[in-house]
MMTF fields as JSON, N, C-alpha, C and O atoms, coordinates in Angstrom:
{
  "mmtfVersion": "1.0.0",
  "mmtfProducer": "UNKNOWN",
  "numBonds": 367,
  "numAtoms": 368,
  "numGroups": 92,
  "numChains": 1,
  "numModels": 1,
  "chainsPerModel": [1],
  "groupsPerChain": [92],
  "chainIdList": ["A"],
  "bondAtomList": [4, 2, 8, 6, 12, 10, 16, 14, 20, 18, 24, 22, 28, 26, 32, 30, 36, 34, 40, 38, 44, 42, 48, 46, 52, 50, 56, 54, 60, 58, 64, 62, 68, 66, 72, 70, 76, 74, 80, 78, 84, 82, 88, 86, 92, 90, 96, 94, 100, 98, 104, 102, 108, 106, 112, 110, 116, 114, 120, 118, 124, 122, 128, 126, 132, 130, 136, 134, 140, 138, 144, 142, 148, 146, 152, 150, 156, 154, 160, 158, 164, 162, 168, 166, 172, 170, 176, 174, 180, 178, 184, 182, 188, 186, 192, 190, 196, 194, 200, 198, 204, 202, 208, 206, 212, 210, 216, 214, 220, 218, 224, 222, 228, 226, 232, 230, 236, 234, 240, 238, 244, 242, 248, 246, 252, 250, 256, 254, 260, 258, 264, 262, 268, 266, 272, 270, 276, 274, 280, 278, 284, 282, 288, 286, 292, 290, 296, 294, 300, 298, 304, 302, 308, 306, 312, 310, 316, 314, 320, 318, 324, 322, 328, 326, 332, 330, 336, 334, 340, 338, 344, 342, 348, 346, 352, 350, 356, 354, 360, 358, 364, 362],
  "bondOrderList": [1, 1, 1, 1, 1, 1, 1, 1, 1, 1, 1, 1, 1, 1, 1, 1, 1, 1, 1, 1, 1, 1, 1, 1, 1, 1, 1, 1, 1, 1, 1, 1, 1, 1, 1, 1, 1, 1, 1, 1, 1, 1, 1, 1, 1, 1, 1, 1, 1, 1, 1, 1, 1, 1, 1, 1, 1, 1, 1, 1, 1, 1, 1, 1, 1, 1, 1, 1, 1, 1, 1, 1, 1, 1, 1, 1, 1, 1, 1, 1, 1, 1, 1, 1, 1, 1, 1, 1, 1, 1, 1],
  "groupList": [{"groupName": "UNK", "atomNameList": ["N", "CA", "C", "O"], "elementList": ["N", "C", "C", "O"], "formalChargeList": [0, 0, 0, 0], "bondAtomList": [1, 0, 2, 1, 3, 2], "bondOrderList": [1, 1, 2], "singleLetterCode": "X", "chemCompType": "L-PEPTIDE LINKING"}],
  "groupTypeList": [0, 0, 0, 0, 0, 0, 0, 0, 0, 0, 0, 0, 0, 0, 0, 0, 0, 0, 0, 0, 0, 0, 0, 0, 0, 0, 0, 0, 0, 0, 0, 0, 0, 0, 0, 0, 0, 0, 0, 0, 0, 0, 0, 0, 0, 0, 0, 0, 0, 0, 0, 0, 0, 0, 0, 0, 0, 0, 0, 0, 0, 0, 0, 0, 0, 0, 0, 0, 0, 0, 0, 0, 0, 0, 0, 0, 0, 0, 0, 0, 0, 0, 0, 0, 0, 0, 0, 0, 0, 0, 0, 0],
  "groupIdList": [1, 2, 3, 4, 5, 6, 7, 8, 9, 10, 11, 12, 13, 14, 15, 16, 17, 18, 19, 20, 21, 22, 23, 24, 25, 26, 27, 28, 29, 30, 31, 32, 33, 34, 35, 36, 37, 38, 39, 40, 41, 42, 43, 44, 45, 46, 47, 48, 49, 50, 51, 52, 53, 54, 55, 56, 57, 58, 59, 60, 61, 62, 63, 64, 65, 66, 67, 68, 69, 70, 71, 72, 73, 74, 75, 76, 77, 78, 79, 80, 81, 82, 83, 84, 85, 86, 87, 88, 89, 90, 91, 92],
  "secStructList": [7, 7, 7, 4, 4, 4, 7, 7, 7, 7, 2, 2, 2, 2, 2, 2, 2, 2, 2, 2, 2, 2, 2, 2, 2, 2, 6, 1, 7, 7, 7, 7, 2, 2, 2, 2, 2, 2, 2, 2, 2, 2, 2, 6, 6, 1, 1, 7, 5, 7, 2, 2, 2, 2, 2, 6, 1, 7, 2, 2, 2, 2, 2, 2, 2, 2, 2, 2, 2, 2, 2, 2, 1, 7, 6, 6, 6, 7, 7, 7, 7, 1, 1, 7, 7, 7, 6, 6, 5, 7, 7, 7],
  "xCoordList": [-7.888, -8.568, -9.02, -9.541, -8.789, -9.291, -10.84, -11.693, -10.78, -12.976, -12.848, -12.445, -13.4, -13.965, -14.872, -14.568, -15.904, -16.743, -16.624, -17.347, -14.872, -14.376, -14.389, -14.1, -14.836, -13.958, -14.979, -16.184, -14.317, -15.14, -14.782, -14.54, -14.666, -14.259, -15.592, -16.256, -15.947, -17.051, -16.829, -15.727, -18.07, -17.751, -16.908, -15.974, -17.262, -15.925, -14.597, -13.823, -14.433, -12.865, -12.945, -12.141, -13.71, -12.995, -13.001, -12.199, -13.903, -13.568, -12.497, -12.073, -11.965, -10.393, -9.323, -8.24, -9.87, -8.711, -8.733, -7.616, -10.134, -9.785, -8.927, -8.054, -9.234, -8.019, -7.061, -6.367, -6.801, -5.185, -4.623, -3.581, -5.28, -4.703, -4.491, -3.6, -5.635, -5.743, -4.528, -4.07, -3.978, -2.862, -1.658, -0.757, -1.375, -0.186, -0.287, 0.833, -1.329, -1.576, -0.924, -0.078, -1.316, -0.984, 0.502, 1.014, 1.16, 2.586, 3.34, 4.506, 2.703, 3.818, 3.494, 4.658, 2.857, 3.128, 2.311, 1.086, 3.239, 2.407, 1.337, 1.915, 0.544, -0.31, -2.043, -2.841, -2.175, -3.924, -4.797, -4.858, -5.548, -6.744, -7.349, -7.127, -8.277, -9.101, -7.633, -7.619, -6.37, -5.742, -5.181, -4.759, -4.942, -4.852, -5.622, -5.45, -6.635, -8.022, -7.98, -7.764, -8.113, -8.54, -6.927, -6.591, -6.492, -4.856, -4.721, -4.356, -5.224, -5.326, -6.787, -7.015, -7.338, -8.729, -8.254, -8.467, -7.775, -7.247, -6.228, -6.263, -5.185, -4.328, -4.642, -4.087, -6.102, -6.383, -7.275, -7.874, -7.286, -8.05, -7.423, -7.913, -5.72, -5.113, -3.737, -2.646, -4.264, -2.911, -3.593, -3.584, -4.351, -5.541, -4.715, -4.178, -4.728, -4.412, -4.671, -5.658, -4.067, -4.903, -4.972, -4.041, -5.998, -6.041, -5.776, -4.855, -6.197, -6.053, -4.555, -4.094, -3.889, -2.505, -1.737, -0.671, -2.137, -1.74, -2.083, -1.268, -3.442, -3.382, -2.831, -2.949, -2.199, -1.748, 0.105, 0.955, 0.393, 1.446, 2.497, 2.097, 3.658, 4.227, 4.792, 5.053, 4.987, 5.16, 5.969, 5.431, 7.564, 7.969, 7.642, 8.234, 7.046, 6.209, 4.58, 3.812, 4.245, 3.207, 3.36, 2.62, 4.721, 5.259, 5.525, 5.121, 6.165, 6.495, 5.65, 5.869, 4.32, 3.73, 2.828, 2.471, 2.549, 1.299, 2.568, 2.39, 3.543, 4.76, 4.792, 4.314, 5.496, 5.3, 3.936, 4.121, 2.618, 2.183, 1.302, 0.617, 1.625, 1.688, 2.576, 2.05, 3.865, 4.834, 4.635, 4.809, 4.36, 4.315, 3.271, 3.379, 2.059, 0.253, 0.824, 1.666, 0.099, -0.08, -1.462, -2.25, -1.759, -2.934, -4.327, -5.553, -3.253, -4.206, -4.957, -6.164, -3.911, -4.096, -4.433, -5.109, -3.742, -4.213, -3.065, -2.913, -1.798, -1.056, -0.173, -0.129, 0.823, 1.614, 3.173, 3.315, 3.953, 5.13, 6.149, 5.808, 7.474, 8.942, 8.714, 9.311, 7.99, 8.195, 7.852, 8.825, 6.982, 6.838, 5.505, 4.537, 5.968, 4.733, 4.549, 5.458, 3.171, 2.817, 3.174, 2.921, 3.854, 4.055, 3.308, 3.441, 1.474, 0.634, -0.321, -1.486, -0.018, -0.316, -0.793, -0.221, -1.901, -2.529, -1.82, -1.263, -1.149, -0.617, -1.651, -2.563, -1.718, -2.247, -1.967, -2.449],
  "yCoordList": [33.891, 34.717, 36.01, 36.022, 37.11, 38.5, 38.301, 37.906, 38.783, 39.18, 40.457, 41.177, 40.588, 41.88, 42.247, 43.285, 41.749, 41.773, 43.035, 43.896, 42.335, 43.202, 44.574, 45.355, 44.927, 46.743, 47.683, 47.665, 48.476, 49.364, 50.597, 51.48, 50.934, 52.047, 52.688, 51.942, 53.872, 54.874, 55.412, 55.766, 55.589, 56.303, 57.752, 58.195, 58.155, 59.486, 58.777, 59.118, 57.6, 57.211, 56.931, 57.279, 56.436, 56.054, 56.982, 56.904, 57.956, 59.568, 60.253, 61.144, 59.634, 60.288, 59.097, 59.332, 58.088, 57.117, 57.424, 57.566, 57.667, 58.859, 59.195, 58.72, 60.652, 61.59, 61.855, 62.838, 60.464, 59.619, 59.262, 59.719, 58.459, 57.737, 58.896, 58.927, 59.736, 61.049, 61.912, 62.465, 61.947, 62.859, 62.082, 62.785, 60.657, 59.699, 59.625, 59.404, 59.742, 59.352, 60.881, 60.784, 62.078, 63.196, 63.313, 63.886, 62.695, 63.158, 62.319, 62.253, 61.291, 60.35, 59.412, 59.202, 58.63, 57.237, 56.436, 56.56, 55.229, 54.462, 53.732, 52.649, 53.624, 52.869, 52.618, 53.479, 51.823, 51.077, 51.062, 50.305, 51.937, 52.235, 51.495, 51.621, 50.534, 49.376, 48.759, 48.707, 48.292, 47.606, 48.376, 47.635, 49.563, 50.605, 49.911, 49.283, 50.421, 51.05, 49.391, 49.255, 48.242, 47.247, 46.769, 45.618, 47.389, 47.374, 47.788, 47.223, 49.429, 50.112, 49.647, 50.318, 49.17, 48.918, 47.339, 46.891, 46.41, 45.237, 45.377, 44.756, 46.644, 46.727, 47.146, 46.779, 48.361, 48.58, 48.021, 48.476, 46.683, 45.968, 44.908, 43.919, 45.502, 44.591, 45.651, 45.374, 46.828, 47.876, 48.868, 49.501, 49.308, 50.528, 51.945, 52.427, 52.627, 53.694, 55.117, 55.225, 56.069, 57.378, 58.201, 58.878, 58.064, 58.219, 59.537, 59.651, 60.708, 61.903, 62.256, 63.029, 61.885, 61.58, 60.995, 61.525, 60.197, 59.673, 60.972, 61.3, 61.473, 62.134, 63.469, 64.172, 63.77, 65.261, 64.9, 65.774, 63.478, 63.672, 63.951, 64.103, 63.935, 65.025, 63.863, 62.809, 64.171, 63.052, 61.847, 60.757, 61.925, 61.015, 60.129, 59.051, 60.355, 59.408, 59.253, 58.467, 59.796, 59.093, 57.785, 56.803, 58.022, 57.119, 55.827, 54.738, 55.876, 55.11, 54.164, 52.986, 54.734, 54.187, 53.191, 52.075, 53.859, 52.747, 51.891, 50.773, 52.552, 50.8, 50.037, 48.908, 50.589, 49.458, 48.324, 47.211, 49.078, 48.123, 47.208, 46.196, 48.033, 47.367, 46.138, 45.025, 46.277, 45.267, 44.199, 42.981, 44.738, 43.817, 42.752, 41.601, 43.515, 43.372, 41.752, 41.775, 40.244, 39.449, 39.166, 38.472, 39.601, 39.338, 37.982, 37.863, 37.321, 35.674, 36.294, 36.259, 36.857, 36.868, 38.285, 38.43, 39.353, 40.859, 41.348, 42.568, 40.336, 40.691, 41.331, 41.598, 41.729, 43.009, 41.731, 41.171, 41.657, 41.049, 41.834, 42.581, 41.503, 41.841, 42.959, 44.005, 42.974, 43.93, 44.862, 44.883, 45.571, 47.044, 47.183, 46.473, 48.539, 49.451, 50.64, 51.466, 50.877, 52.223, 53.175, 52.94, 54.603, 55.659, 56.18, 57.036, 55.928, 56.515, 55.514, 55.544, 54.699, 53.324, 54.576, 55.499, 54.069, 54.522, 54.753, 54.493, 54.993, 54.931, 54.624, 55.446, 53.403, 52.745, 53.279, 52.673],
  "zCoordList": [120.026, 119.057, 119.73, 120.845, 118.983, 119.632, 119.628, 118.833, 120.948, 120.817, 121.052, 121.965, 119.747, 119.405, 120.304, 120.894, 120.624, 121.491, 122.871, 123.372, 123.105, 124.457, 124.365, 125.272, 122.909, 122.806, 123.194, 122.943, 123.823, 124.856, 124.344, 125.167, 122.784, 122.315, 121.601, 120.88, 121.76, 121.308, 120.399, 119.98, 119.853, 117.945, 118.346, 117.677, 119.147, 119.586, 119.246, 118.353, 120.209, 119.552, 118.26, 117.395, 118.151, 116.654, 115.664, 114.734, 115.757, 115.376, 115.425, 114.689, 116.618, 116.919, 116.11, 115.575, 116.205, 115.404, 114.166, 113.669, 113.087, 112.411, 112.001, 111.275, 112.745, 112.371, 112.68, 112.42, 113.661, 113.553, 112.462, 111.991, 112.044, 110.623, 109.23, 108.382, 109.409, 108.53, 108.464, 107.464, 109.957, 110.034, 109.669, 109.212, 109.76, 109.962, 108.421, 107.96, 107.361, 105.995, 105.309, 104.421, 105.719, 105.766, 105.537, 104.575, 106.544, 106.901, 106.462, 106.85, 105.329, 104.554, 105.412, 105.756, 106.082, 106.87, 106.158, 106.126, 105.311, 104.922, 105.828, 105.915, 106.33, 106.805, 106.402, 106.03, 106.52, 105.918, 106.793, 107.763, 106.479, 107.311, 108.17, 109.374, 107.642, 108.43, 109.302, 110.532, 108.392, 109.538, 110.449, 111.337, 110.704, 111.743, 112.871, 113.915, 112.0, 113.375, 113.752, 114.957, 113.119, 114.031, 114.572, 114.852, 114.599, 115.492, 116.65, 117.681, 116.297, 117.958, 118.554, 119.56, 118.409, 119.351, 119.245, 120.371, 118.518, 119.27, 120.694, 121.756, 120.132, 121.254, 122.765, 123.8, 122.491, 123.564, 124.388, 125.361, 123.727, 124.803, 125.552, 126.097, 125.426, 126.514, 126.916, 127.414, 126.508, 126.714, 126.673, 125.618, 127.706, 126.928, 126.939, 127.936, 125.357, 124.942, 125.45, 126.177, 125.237, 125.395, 124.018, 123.58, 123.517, 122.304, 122.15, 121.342, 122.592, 122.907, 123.079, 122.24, 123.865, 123.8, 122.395, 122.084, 121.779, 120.852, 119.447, 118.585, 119.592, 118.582, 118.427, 117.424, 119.535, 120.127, 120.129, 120.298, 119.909, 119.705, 118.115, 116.961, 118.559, 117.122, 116.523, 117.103, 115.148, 114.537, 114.732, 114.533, 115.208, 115.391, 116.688, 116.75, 117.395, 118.512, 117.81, 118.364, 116.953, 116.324, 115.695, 115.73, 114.988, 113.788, 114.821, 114.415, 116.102, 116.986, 117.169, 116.887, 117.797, 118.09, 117.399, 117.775, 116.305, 115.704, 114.626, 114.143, 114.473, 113.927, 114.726, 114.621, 115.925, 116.73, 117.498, 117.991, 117.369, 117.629, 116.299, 116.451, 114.861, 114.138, 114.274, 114.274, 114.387, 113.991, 115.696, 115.657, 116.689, 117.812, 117.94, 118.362, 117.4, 118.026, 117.216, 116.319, 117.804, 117.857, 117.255, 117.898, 116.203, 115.329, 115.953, 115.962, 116.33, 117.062, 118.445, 118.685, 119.263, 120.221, 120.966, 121.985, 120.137, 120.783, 121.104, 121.043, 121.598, 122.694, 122.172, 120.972, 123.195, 122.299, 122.83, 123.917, 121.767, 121.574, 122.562, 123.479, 122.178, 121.935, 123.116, 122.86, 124.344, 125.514, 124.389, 123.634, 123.986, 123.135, 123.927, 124.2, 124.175, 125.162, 124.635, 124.56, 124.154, 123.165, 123.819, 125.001, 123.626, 124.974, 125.189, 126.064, 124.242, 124.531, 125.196, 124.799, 126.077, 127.199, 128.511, 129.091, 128.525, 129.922, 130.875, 129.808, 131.87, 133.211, 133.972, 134.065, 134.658, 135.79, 137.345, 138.302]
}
């Protein structure tokens, strides 16, 4: 089960997740708000994002990214499936 608990994301991010979803809603991308946002802050608490990166990117790596970790993210567990790595994934 995801713990929520773990998320280490600040109303800044989620300000920015926002006007992520604002811009992806904007540009024709079907996607649903609440399940967005609790998508990318599930994901980044086992793939941490650069959100800044993510929101600065152009549309078709926007579209990339939050399908795919729509369609990967493991709802039970957090985890990200099928080897799919957001391109907006931290570098370690």
């Amino acid at each position: 089960m995801i713990d929520w608990d773990k998320s280490t994301w600040t109303k800044a991010d989620y300000k920015a997740v926002k006007r992520i979803i604002d811009r992806a809603q904007n540009e024709g991308m079907n996607v649903d708000r609440m399940s967005t946002m609790m998508d990318l802050d599930a994901c980044n608490m086992v793939c941490p994002i650069d959100l800044a990166k993510l929101e600065g990117f152009d549309t078709a790596n926007l579209m990339h990214d939050l399908t795919g970790i729509a369609r990967h993210l493991n709802r039970e567990t957090g985890e990200l499936g099928g080897c799919f790595v957001p391109r907006c994934a931290k570098v370690e």
